[in-house]
C-alpha positions in Angstrom: -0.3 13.6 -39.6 -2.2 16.7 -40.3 -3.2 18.7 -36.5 -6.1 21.3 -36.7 -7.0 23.7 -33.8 -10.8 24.7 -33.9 -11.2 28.0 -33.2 -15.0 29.0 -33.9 -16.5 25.5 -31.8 -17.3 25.3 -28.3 -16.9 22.0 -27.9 -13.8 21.0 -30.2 -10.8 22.3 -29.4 -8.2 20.4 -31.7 -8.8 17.6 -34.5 -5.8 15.3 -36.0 -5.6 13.1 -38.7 -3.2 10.3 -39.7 -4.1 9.9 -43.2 -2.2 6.8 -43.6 -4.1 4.6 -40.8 -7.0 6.7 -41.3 -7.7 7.6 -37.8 -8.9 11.0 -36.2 -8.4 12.2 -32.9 -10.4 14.7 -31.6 -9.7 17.0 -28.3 -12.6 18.3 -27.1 -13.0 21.3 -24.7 -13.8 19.2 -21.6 -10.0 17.9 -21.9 -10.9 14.3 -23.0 -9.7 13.1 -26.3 -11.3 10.4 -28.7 -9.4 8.5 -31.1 -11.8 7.4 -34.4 -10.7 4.9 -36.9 -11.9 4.2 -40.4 -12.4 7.9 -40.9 -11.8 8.4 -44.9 -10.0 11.7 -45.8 -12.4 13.2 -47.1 -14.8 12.8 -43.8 -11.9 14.8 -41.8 -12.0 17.1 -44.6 -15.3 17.9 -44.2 -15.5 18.2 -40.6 -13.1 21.0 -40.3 -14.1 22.7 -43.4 -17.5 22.9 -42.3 -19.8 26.3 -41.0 -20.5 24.3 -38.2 -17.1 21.6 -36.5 -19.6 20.0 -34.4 -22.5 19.7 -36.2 -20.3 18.0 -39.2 -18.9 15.7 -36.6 -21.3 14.7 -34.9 -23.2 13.6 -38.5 -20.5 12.5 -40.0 -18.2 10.7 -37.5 -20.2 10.3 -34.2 -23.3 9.3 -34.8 -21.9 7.0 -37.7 -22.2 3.2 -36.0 -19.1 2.2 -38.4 -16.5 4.1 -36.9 -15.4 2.7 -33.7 -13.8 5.4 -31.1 -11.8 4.9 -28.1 -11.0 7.3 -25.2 -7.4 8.0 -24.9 -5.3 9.6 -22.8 -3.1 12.2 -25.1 -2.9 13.3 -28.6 -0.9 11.8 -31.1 3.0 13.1 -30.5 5.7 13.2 -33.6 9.3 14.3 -32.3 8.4 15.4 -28.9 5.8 17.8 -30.1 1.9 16.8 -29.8 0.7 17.6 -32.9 
């Protein structure tokens, strides 16, 4: 699982990927957190590597009817850390 804290975004606060199931989770600033399956690697790469978090998500993974997303209540945890 690779964890990614967002600092320059005002609405993303924190972006994980597990790149084995290929799902994202993403924390967003309003506390809520979104889990997102069928997000290739090199869609999470691009989303956090981007000038602009949000505007790469929201193209890229939001707005895209192909990946389903459900509202969950934490972020992924490995070992008693949330990651």
């Amino acid at each position: 699982m690779r964890f990614v804290t967002i600092d320059d975004s005002s609405h993303i606060l924190n972006v994980a990927y597990d790149v084995e199931k290929q799902v994202m989770y993403v924390q967003f600033a309003s506390g809520s957190i979104y889990r997102y399956d069928s997000v290739h690697a090199d869609v999470f790469g691009q989303v956090v590597s981007a000038d602009s978090v949000g505007i790469a998500f929201n193209e890229l993974v939001k707005f895209n009817s192909r990946i389903p997303f459900t509202l969950v209540k934490e972020m992924p945890v490995i070992n008693n850390a949330v990651i």
